[in-house]
Backbone as CSV, one residue per row, in Angstrom:
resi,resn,N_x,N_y,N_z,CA_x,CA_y,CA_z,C_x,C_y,C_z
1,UNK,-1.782,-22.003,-24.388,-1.623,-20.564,-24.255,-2.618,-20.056,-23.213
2,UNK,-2.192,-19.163,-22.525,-2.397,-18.759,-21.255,-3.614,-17.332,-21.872
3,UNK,-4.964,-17.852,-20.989,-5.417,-15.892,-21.646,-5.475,-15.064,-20.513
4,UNK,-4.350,-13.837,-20.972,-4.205,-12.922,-19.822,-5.083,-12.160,-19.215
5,UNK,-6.505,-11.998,-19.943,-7.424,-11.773,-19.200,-8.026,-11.696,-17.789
6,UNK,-7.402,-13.763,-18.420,-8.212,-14.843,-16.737,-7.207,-14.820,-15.736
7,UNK,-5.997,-14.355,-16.239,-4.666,-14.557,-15.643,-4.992,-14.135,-13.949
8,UNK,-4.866,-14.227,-12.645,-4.892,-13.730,-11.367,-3.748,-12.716,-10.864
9,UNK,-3.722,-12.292,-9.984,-2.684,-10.893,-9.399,-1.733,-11.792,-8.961
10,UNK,-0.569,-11.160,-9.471,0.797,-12.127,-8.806,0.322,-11.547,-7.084
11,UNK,1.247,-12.833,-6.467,1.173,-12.168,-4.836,2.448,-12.345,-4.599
12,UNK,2.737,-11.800,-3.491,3.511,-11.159,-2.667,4.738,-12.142,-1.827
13,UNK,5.838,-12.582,-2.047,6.706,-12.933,-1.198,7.265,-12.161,-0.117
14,UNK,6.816,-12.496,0.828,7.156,-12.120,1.816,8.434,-11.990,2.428
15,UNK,9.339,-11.798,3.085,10.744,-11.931,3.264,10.896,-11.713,5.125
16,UNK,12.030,-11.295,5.371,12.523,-11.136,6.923,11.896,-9.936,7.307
17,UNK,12.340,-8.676,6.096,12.053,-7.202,6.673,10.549,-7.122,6.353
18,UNK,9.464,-7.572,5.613,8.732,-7.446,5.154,7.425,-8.427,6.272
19,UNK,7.552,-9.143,6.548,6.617,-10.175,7.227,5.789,-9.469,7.973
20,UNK,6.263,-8.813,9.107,5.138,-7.824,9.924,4.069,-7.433,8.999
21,UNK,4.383,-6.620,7.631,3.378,-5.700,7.084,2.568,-6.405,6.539
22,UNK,3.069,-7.947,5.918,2.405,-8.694,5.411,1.346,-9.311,6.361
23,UNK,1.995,-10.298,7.687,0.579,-10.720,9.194,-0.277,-9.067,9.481
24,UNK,-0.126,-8.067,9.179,-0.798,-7.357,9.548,-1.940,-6.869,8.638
25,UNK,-1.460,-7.315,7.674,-2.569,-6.906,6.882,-3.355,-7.642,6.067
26,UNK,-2.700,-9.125,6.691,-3.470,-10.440,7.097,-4.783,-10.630,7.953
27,UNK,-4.233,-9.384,8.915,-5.652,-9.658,10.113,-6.297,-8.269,9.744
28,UNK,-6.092,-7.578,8.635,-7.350,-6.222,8.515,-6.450,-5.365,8.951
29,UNK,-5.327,-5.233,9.056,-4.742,-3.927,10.069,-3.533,-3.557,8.593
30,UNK,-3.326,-1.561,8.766,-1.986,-2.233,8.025,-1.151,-1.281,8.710
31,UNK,0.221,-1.674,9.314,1.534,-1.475,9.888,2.580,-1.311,9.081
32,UNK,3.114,0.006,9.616,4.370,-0.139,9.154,5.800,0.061,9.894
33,UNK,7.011,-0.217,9.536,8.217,-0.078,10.511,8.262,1.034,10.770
34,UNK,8.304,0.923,12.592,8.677,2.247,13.158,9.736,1.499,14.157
35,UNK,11.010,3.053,14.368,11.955,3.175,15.347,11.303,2.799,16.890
36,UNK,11.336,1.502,17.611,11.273,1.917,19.176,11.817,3.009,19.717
37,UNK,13.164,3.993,19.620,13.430,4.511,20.355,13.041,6.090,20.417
38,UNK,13.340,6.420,19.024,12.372,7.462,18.316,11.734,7.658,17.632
39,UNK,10.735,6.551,17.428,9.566,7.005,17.028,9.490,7.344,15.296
40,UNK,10.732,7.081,14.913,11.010,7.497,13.203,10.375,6.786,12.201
41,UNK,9.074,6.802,11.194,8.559,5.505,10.613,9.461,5.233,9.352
42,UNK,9.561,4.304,9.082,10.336,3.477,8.074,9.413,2.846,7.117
43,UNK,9.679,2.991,5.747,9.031,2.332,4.352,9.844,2.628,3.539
44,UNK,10.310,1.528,3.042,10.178,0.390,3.326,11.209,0.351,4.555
45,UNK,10.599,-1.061,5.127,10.942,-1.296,5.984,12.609,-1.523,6.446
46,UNK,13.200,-1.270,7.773,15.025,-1.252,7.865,14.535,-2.351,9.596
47,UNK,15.694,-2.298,9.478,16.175,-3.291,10.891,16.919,-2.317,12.031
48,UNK,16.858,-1.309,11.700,17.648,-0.519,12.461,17.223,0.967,11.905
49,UNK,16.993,1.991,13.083,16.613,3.062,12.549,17.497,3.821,12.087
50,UNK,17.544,4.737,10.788,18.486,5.512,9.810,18.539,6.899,10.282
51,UNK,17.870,6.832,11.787,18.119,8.342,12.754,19.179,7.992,13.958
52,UNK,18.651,6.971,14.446,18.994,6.408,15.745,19.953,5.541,16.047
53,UNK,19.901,3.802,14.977,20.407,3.114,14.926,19.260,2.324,16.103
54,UNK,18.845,2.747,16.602,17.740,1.561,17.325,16.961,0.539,16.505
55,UNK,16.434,-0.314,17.513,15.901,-1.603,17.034,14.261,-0.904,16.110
56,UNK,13.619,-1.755,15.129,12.297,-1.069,14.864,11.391,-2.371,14.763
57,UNK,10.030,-1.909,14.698,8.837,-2.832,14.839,8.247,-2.358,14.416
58,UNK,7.218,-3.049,13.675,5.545,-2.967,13.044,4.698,-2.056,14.064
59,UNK,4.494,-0.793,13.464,3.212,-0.761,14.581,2.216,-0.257,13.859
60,UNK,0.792,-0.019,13.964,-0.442,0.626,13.659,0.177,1.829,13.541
61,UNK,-0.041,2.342,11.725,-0.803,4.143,11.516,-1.922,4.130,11.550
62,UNK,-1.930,5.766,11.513,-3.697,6.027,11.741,-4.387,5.713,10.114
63,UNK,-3.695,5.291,9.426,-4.484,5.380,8.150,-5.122,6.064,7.118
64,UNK,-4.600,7.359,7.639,-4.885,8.499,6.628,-3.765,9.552,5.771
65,UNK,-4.082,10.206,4.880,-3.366,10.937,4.256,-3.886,11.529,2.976
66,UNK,-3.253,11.843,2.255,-3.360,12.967,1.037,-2.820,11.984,0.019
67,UNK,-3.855,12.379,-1.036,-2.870,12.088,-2.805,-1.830,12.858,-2.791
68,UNK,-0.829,12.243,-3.487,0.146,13.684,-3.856,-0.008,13.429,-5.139
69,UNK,0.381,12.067,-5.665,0.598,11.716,-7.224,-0.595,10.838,-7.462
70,UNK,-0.543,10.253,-8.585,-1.352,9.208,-9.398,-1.036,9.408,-10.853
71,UNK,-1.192,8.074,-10.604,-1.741,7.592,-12.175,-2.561,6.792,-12.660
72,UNK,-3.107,7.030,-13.854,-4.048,5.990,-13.990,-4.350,4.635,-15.103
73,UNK,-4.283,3.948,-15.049,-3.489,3.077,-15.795,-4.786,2.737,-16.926
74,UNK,-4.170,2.666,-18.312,-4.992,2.659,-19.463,-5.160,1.040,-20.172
75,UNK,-3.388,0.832,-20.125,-3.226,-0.153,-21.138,-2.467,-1.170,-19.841
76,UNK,-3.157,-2.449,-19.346,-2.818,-3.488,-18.345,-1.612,-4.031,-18.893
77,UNK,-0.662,-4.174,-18.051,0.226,-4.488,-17.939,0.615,-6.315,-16.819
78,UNK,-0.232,-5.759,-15.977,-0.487,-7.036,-14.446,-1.359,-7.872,-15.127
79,UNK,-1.184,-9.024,-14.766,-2.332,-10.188,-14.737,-2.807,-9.631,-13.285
80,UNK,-3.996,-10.334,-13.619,-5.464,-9.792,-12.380,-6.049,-8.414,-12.231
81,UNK,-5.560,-7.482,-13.327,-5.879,-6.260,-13.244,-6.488,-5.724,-14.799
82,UNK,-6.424,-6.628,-15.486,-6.890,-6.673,-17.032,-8.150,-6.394,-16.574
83,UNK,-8.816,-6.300,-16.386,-10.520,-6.531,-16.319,-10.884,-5.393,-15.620
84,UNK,-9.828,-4.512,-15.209,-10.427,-3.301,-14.168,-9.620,-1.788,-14.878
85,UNK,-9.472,-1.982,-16.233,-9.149,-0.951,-16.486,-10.394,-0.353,-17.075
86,UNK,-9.838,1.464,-16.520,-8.717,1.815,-16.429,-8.837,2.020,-14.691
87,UNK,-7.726,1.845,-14.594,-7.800,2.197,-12.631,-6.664,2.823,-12.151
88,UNK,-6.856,4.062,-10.991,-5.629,4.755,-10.981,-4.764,3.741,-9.098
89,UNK,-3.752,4.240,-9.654,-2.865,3.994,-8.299,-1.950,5.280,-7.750
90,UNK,-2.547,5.560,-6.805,-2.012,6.792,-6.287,-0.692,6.350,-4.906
91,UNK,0.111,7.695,-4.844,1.375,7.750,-4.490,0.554,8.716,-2.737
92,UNK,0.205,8.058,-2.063,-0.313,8.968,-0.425,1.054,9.612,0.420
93,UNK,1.171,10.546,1.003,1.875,10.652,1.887,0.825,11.047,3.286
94,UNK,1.295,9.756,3.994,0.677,9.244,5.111,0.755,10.637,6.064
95,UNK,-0.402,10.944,6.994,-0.384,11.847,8.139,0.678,11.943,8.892
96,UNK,0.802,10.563,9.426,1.940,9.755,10.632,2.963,10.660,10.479
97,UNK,3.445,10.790,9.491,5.136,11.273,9.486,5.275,12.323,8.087
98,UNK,5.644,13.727,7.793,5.627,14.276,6.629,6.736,13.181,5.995
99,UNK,6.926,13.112,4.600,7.587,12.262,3.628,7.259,10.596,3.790
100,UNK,6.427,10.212,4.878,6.318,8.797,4.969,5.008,8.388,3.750
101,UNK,5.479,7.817,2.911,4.793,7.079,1.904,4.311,6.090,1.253
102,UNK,2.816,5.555,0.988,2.875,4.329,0.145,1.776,4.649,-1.003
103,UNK,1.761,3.452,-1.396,1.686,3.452,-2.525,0.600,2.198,-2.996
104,UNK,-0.760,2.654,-3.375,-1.284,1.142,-3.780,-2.622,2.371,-4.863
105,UNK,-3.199,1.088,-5.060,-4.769,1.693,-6.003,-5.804,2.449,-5.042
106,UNK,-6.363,3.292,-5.671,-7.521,4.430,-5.135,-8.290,3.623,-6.138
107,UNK,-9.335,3.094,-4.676,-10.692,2.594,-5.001,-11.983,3.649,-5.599
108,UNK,-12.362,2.824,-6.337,-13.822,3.580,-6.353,-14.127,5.163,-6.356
109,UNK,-13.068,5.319,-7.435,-12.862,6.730,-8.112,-14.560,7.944,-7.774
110,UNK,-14.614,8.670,-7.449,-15.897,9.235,-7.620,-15.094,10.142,-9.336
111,UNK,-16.655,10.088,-9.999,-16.486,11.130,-11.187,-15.619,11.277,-11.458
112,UNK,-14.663,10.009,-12.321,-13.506,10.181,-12.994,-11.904,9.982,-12.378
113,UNK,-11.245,10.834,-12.358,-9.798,11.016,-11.927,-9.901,11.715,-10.256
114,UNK,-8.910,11.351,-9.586,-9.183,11.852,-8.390,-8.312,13.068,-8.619
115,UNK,-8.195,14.046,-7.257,-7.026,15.340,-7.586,-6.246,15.177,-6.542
116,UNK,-5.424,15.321,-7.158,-3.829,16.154,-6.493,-4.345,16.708,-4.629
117,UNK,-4.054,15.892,-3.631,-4.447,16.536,-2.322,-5.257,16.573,-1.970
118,UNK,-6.496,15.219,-2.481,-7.660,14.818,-2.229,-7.101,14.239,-0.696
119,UNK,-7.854,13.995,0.585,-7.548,13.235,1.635,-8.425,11.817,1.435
120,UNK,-7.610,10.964,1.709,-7.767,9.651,1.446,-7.459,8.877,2.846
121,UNK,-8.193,7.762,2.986,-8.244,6.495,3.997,-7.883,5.141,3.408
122,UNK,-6.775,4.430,4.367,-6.411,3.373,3.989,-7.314,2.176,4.241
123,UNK,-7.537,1.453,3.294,-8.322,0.039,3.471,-7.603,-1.022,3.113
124,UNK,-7.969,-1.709,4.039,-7.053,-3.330,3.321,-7.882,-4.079,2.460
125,UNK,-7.331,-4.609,1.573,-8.346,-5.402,0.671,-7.665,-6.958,0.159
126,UNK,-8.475,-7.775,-0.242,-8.466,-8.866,-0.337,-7.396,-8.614,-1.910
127,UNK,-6.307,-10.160,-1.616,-5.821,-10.329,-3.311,-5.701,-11.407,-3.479
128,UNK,-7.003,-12.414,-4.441,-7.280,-13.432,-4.697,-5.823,-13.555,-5.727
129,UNK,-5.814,-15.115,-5.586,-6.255,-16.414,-4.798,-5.749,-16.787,-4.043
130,UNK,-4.568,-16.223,-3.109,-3.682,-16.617,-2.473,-4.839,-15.736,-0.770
131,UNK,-3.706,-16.002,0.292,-4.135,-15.559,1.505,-3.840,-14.116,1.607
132,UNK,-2.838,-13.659,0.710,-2.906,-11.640,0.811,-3.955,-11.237,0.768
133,UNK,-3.382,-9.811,1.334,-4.386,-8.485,1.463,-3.405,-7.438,1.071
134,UNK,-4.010,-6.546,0.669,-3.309,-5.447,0.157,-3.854,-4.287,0.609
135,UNK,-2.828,-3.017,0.758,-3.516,-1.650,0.906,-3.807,-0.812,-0.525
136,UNK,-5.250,-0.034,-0.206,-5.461,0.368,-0.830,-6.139,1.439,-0.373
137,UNK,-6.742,2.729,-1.013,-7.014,3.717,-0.415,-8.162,4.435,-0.915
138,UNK,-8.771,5.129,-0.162,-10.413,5.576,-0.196,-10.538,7.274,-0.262
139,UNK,-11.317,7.915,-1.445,-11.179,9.089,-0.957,-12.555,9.565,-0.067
């Protein structure tokens, strides 16, 4: 019997549409699909822009944005995350584009719960034991 405690963070399969975000945030950077032709960002990621129909590519955001949502998690559910409750994961909508969104854990809470439209910075962070990195966000 397995103790879920010790259990580690599942990681991440990577796929066709997905690979860019994954090498990018492999090397410290994190990218997401944008339209070459106009400029439209995509998350998750498409092969074709849903304005344009143009081709799209990984490129650098600036890495910032706003809480809109969160939550904060009481009772662990994940292996590799047992040991860090309680910890919230907030819902950002990125600067780059109004409605462009992701989604990972807000580090290092100051005094409790964060609020609603706090501005936050994206960081990449390590997810043992495998070679991922993950985004996560800073207020």
């Amino acid at each position: 019997m397995t103790d879920r405690a010790t259990m580690l963070p599942p990681q991440p399969q990577p796929d066709f549409d997905t690979d860019g975000f994954w090498k990018a945030t492999a090397s410290g950077r994190v990218e997401l699909c944008r339209c070459v032709e106009c400029g439209l960002w995509h998350h998750p990621p498409l092969e074709r822009c849903r304005a344009c129909a143009g081709k799209t590519a990984f490129a650098p955001i600036a890495g910032t944005g706003w809480l809109r949502s969160f939550i904060v998690v009481q009772h662990g559910a994940v292996p590799g995350y047992l040991d860090a409750i309680p910890y919230v994961v907030g819902l950002v909508e990125l600067d780059d584009q109004p409605g462009l969104r992701l989604v990972g854990r807000v580090l290092d809470v100051p005094s409790g719960e964060p609020t609603c439209g706090a501005r936050v910075r994206c960081e990449v962070i390590s997810l043992p034991p495998g070679e991922f990195s993950v985004v996560g966000f800073r207020i």
